[in-house]
C-alpha positions in Angstrom: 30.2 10.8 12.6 27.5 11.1 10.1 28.3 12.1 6.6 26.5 14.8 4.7 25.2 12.7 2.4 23.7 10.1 5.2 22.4 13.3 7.1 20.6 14.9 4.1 18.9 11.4 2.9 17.5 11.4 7.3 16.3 15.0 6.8 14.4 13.7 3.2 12.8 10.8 5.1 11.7 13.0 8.2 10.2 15.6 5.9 8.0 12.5 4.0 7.0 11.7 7.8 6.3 15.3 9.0 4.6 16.5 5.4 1.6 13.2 6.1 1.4 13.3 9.7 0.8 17.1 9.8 -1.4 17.1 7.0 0.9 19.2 4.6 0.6 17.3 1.5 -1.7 19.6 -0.3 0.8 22.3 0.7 3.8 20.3 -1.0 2.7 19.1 -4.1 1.6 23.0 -5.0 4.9 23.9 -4.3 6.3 21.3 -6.2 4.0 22.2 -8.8 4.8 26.2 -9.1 8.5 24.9 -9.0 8.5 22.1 -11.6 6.1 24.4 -14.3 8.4 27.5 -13.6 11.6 25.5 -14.1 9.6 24.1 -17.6 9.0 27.7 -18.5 12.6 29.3 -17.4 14.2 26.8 -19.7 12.5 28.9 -22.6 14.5 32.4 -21.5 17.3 33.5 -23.5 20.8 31.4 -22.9 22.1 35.1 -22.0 20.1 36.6 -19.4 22.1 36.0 -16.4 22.3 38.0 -12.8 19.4 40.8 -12.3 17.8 39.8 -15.4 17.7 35.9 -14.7 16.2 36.8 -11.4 13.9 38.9 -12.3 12.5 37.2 -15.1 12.3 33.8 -12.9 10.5 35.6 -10.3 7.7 36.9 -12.9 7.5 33.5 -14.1 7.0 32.1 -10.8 4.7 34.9 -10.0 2.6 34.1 -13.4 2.4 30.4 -12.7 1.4 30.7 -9.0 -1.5 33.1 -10.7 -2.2 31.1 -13.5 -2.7 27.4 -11.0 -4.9 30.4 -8.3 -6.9 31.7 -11.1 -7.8 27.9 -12.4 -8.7 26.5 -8.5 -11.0 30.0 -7.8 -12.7 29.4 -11.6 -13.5 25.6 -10.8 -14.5 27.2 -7.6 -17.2 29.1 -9.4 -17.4 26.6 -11.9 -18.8 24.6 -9.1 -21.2 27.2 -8.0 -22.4 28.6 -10.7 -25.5 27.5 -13.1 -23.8 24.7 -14.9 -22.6 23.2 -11.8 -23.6 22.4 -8.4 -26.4 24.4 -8.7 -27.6 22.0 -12.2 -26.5 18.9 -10.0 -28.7 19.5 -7.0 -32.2 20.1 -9.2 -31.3 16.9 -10.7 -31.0 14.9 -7.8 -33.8 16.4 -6.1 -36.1 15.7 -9.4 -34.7 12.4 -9.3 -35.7 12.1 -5.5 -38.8 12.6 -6.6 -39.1 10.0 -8.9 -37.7 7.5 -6.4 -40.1 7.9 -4.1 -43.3 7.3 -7.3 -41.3 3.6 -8.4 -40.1 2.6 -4.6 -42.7 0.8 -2.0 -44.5 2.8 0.3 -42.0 1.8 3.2 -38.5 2.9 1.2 -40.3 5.7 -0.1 -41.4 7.4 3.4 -37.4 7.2 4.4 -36.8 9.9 1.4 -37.8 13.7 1.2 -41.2 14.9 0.2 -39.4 18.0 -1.1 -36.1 20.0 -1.8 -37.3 21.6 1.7 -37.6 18.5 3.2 -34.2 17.6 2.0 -32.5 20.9 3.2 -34.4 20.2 7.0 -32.8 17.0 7.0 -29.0 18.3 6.1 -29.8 21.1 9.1 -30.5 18.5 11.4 -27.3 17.1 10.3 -25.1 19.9 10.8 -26.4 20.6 14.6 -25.9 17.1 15.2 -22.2 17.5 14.1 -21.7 21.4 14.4 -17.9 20.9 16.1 -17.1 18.4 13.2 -18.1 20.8 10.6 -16.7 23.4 11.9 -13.0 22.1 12.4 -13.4 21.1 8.8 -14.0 24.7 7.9 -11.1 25.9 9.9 -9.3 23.3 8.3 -10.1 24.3 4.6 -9.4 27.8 5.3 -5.6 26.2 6.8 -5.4 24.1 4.0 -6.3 26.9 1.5 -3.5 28.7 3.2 -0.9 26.3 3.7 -1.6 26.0 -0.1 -0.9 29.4 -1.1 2.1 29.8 0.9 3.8 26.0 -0.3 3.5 27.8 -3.9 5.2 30.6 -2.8 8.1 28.5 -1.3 8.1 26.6 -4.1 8.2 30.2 -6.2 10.8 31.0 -4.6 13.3 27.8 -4.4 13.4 28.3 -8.4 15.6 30.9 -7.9 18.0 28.3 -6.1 18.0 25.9 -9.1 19.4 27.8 -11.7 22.5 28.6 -9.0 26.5 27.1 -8.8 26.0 24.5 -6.1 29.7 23.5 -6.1 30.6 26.4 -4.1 28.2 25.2 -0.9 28.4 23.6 2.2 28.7 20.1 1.8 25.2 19.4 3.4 23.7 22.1 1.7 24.6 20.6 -1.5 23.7 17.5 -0.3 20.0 18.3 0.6 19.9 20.6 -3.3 20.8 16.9 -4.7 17.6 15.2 -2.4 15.4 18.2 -3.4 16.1 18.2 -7.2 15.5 14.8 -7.4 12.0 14.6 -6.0 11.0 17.3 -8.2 11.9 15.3 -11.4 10.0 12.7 -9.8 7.0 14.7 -9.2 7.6 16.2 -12.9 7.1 12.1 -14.3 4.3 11.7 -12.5 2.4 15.0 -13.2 2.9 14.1 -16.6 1.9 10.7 -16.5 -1.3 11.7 -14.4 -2.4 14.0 -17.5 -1.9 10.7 -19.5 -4.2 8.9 -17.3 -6.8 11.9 -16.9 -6.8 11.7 -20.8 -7.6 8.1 -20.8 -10.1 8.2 -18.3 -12.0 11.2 -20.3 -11.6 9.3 -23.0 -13.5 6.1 -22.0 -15.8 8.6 -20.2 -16.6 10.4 -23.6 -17.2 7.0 -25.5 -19.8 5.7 -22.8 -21.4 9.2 -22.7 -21.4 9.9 -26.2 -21.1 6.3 -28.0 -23.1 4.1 -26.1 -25.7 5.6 -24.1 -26.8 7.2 -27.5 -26.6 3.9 -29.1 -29.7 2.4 -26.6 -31.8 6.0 -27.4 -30.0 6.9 -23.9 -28.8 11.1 -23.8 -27.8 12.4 -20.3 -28.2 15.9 -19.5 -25.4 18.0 -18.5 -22.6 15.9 -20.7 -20.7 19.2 -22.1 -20.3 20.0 -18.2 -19.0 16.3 -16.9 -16.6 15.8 -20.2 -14.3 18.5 -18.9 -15.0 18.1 -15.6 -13.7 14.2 -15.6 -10.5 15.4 -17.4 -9.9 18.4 -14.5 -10.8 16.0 -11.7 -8.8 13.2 -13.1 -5.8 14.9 -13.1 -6.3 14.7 -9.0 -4.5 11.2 -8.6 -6.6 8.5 -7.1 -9.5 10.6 -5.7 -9.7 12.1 -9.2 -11.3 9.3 -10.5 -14.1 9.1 -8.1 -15.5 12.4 -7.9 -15.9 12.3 -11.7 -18.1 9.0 -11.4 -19.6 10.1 -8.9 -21.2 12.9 -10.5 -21.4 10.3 -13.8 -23.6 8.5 -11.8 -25.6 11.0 -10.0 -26.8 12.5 -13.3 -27.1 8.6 -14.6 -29.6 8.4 -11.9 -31.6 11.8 -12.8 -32.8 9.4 -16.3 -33.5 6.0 -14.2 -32.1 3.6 -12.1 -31.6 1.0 -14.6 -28.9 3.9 -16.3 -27.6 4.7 -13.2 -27.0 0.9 -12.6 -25.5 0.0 -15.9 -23.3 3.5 -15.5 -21.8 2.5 -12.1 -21.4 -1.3 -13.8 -19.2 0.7 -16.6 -18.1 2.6 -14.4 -16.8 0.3 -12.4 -15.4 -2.3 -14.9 -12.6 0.5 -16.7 -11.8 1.8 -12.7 -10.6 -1.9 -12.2 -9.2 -2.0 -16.1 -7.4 1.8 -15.2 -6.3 0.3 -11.8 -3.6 -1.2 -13.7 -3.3 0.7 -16.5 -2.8 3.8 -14.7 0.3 2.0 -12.8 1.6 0.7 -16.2 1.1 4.8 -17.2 3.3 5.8 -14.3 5.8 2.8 -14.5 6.8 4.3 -17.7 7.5 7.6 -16.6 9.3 6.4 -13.3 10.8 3.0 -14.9 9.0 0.7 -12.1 6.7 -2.6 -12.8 2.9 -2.1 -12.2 3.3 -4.2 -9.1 6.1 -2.1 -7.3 3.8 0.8 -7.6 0.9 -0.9 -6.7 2.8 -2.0 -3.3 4.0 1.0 -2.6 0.5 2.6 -2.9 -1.0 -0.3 -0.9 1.3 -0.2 1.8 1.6 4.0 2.0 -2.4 3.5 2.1 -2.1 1.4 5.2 0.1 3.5 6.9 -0.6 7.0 6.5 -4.7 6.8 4.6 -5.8 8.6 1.4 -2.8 11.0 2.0 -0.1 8.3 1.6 -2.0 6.6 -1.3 -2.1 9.9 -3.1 2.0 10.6 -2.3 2.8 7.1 -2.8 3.7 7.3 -6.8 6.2 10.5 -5.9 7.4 8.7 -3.1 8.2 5.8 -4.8 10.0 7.4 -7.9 11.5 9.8 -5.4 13.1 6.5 -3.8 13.4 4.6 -6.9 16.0 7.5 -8.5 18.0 7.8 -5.0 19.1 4.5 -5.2 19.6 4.5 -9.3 21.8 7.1 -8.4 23.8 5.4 -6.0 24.0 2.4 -8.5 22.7 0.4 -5.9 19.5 -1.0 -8.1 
């Protein structure tokens, strides 16, 4: 017969397997992240609140942080929208269509837009072509955005678990409290070490914007927006990185291809340099060599896609504590 202990650690790898393969990852690491911040902020209450009190302050605190992280997606939501963002970004590529089409041959050019009409015909044509595709992705945001709001609920909600006397529980009950608590220490080092690596990444980003580029009579437009935009984005691991140059190349390419070229050349030279850095970052946190992590991303990548690239730093710190724990590494 199976102990508790050998039961609970078959339930934590099934939930890894059923959290990728049903697309539920989103969903998880917000409700790791309402539980982690409200544990952070519970520690500050008073050492003598305890029953009714303890509970109801943990709930408002849980209730405040899944508000606070809601409030920050909808205003990057409008962020996105408003003047100073998408909007601003699409006049500048479509000016910067423009001038393509003036320095390329007559042949390239012809495969562009004439206009910003032209431009919008041509995405049209697009979305007929793939109407069911676009569609299920809608339908999928709108699951995704719930699942989302409903893992920070749970994760609201198992706070008021964690402060609680464990000894007195089933044995697999307490068993399965040991497997949880541990992956949300994990996914506190690696939060944490992620801001690190957002801040390093803005960092680089700021000298190259504001250092260089000025240094060769170069000054991009819209560099108050993509400053904090590259430290928001970057704390999105792995995919963080690219969406902010992206759009650092995008408006590189507004001034001239020669900037865009040498932008996506920078660019590209600190992603590789970060590549390790960033591994080095979280190998502090998690106490693991730049090369475990870097398997463990490369082969969570190969199995389960983006999603296990993005989980595999939890994953791995998750796994890396278990067996610490056990004194088996």
């Amino acid at each position: 017969m199976l102990s508790p202990a050998v039961v609970s650690y078959l339930l934590a790898v099934f939930a890894v397997l059923f959290v990728l393969d049903f697309h539920l990852l989103a969903a998880a690491f917000a409700g790791l992240a309402v539980h982690v911040l409200t544990v952070k902020l519970a520690a500050r209450l008073p050492k003598q609140w305890s029953g009714g009190a303890h509970a109801a302050a943990l709930g408002a605190i849980a209730l405040g942080v899944i508000l606070g992280l809601l409030g920050v997606g909808f205003g990057l939501a409008f962020f996105l929208r408003g003047h100073h963002g998408m909007v601003a970004l699409l006049t500048i590529v479509a000016d910067t269509l423009e001038k393509l089409k003036q320095a390329l041959p007559a042949d390239m050019s012809a495969v562009l837009p004439d206009t910003v009409d032209d431009l919008k015909d041509q995405i049209t044509t697009l979305l007929q072509e793939h109407g069911r595709q676009i569609s299920a992705a809608g339908m999928a945001g709108f699951k995704t955005f719930a699942h989302v709001l409903l893992g920070m609920i749970i994760g609201g909600m198992t706070v008021l678990h964690r402060f609680k006397d464990m000894d007195c529980c089933p044995p697999l009950a307490a068993q399965l409290y040991e497997r949880s608590k541990a992956l949300a220490v994990a996914f506190d080092k690696v939060v944490f070490a992620q801001a690190k690596i957002s801040g390093l990444n803005t960092a680089l980003t700021v000298l190259y914007l504001v250092i260089v580029l000025p240094l060769f009579g170069v000054h991009l437009p819209m560099v108050k927006i993509l400053i904090p935009f590259t430290f928001v984005a970057g704390l999105i691991p792995v995919l963080g990185n690219l969406i902010s140059n992206t759009a650092v190349v995008l408006i590189s390419l507004s001034v001239s291809p020669g900037v865009a070229g040498a932008s996506l050349g920078f660019l590209i030279a600190i992603h590789k340099l970060e590549y390790f850095t960033n591994a080095r970052i979280i190998g502090g946190e998690v106490d693991a060599r730049a090369w475990e992590l870097l398997c463990a991303m490369l082969a969570m990548e190969a199995v389960f896609g983006v999603a296990g690239l993005v989980c595999a730093p939890v994953v791995y710190a998750w796994l890396k504590a278990e067996l610490k724990a056990k004194e088996m590494i």
